[in-house]
C-alpha positions as CSV (number, residue, x, y, z in Angstrom):
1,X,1.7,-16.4,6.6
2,X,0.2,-18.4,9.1
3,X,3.3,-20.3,10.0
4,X,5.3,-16.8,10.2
5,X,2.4,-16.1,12.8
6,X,3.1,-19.0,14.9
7,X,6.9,-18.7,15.4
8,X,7.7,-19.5,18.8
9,X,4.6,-19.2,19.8
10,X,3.2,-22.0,22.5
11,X,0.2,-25.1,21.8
12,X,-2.5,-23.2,23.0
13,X,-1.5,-20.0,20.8
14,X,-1.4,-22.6,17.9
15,X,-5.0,-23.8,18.6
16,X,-5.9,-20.1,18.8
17,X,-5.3,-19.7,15.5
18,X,-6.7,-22.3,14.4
19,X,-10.2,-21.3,15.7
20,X,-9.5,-18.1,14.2
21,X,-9.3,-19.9,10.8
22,X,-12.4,-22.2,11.1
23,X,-14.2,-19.0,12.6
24,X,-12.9,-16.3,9.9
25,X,-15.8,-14.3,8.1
26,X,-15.8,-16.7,4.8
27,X,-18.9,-15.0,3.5
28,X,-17.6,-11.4,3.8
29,X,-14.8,-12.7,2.1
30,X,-16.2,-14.1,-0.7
31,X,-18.9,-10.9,-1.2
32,X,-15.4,-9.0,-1.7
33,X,-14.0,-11.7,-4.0
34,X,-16.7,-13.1,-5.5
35,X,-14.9,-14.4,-8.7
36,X,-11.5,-15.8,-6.5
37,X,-12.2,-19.8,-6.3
38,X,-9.7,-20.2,-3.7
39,X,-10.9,-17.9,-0.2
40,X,-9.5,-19.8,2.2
41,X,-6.3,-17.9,1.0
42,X,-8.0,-14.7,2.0
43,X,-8.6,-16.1,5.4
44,X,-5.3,-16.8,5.8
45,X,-4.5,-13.2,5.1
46,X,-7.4,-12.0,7.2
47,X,-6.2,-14.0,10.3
48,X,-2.7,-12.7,10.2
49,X,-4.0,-9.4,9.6
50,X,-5.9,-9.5,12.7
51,X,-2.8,-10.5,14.8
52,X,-1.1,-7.5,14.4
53,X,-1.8,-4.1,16.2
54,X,-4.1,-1.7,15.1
55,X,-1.3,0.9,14.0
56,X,0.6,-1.9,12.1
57,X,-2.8,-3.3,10.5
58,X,-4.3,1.0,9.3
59,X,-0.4,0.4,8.2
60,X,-0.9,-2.3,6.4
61,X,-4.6,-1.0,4.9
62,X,-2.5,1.6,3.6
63,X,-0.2,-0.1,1.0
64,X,-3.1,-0.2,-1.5
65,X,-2.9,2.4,-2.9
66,X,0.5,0.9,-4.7
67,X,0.6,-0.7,-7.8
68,X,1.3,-4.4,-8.6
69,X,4.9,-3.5,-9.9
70,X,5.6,-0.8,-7.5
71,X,8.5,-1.3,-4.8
72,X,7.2,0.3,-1.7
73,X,10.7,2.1,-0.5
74,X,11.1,3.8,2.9
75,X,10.7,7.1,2.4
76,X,7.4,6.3,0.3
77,X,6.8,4.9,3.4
78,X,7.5,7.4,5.6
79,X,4.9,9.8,4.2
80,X,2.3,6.8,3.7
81,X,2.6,6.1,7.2
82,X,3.5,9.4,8.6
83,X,6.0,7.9,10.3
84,X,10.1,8.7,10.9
85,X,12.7,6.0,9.0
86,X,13.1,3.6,12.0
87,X,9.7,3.7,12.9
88,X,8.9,2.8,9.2
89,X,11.6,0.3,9.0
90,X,10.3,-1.4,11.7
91,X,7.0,-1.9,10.5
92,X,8.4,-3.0,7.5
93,X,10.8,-5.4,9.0
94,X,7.2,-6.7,11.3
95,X,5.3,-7.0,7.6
96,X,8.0,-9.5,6.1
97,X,8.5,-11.5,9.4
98,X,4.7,-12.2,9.6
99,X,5.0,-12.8,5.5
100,X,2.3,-10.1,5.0
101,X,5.0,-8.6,2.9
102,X,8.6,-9.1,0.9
103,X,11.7,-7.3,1.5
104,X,13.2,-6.2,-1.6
105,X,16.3,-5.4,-0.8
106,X,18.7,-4.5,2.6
107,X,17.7,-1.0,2.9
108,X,14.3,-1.9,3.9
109,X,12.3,-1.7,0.8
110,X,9.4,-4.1,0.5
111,X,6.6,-5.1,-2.5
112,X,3.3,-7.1,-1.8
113,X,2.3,-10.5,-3.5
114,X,-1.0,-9.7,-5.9
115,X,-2.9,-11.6,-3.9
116,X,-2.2,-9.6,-0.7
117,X,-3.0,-6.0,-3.2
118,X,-6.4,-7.4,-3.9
119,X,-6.6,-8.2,-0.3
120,X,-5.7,-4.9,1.3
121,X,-7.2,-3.0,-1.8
122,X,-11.0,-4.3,-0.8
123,X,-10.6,-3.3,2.5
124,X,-10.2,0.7,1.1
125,X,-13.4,2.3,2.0
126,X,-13.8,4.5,-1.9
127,X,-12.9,2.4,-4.5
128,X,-13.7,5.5,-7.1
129,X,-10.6,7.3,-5.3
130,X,-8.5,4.7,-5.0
131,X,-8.6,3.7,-8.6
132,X,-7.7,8.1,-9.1
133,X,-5.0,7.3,-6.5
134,X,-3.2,4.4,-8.6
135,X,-3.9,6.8,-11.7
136,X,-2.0,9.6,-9.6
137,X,1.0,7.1,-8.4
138,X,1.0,5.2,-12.2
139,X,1.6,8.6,-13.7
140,X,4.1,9.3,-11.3
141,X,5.7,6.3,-11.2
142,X,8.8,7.3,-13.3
143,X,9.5,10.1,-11.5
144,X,9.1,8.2,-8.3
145,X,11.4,5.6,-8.9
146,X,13.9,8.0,-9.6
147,X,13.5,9.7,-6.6
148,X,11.0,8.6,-3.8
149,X,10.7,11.6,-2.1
150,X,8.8,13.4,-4.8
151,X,6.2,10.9,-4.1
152,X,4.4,13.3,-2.4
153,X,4.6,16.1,-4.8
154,X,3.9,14.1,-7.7
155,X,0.8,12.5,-7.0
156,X,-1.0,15.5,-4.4
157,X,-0.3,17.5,-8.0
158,X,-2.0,14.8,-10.3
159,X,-4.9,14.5,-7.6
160,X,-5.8,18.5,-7.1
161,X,-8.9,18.5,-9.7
162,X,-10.5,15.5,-7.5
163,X,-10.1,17.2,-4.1
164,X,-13.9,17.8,-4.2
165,X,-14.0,13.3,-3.4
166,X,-13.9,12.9,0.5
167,X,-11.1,10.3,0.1
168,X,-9.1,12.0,-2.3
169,X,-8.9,14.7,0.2
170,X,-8.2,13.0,3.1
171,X,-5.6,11.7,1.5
172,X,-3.9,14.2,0.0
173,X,-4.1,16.4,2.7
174,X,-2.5,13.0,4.8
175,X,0.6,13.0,2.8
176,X,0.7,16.7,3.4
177,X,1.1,16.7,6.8
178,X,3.1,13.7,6.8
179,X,5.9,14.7,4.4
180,X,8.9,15.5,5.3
181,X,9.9,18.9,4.8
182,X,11.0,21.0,3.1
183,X,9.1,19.7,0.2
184,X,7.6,21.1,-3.2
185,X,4.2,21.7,-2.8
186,X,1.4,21.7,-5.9
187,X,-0.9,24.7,-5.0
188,X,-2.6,24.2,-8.8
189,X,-2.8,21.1,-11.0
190,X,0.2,22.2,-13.4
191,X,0.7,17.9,-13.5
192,X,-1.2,15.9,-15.9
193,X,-3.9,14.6,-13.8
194,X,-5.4,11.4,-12.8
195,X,-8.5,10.2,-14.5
196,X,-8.0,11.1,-18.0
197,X,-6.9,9.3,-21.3
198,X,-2.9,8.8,-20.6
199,X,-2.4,6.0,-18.2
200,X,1.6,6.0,-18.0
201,X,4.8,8.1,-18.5
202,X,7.4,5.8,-19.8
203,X,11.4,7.4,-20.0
204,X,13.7,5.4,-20.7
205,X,17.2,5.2,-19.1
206,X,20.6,6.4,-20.4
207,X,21.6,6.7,-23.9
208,X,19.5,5.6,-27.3
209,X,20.7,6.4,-30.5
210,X,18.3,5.4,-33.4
């Protein structure tokens, strides 16, 4: 990450960096990871956070509400980021060059390392709501791979009994404006919702016989 932040750059933005590093907040970092024995990797992350613009960084904040085995395609990403495809693919495209991020495959698609999750997950202001939020997108996730732009649909309707949480809200009503339309919209929590004893939908694909 770091050396994806120095590319071309000159001497003097090299030994910029490098006071960044020495100077990064290592005791915030290790209140939010208190059981990781290995923070200077969080620095590393935290530094090339900081390098990058403040849309591109609330961008980045944004992609923790994913899962660990969740591909983060481009129209997931145009909602998340209420942004139009090329504006989305560029931010993408910015993530992987500074190695805050790996493309998946050609059409833009890109998935976080763990360690970046935990990262950009501890920086999300209500943990409560964001662990409803990967309940909402984990119960979705079937349907969501199968077709990303329902991504919207699926989890504002697994999170409408939890609008009464301030973050849950605001983030609903995000994707709501953000969406492109037309769209289906939940008006009343017909979905299974977040928060309750089933964790996951699994369906499998094609044909079984038994």
């Amino acid at each position: 990450m770091i050396g994806a932040t120095l590319r071309n750059q000159g001497p003097k933005y090299w030994k910029d960096i490098l006071d960044l590093m020495r100077h990064a907040d290592l005791e915030s970092i290790q209140a939010q990871f208190p059981n990781y024995p290995y923070p200077n990797l969080f620095r590393t992350i935290q530094v090339s956070v900081d390098q990058l613009d403040a849309k591109s960084r609330d961008r980045y904040f944004a992609l923790a509400v994913f899962l660990e085995d969740m591909t983060a395609e481009i129209p997931v990403l145009q909602t998340l980021w209420n942004a139009s495809e090329p504006e989305s693919l560029r931010t993408a495209k910015l993530l992987v060059s500074r190695s805050l991020a790996t493309r998946v495959r050609d059409a833009g698609a890109i998935e976080l390392h763990n360690l970046q999750l935990d990262y950009v997950r501890a920086q999300y202001p209500d943990p409560e709501a964001l662990d409803l939020i990967h309940g909402a997108v984990r119960l979705s996730a079937h349907v969501i791979q199968r077709d990303p732009r329902q991504f919207a649909s699926q989890v504002i309707g697994r999170l409408l009994p939890h609008q009464e949480l301030p973050h849950v809200g605001l983030f609903t009503a995000a994707l709501a404006e953000a969406v492109p339309r037309p769209w289906l919209r939940p008006l009343w929590p017909a979905l299974h919702p977040a928060g309750t004893a089933l964790r996951r939908i699994l369906q499998p694909k094609g044909n079984f016989t038994t």
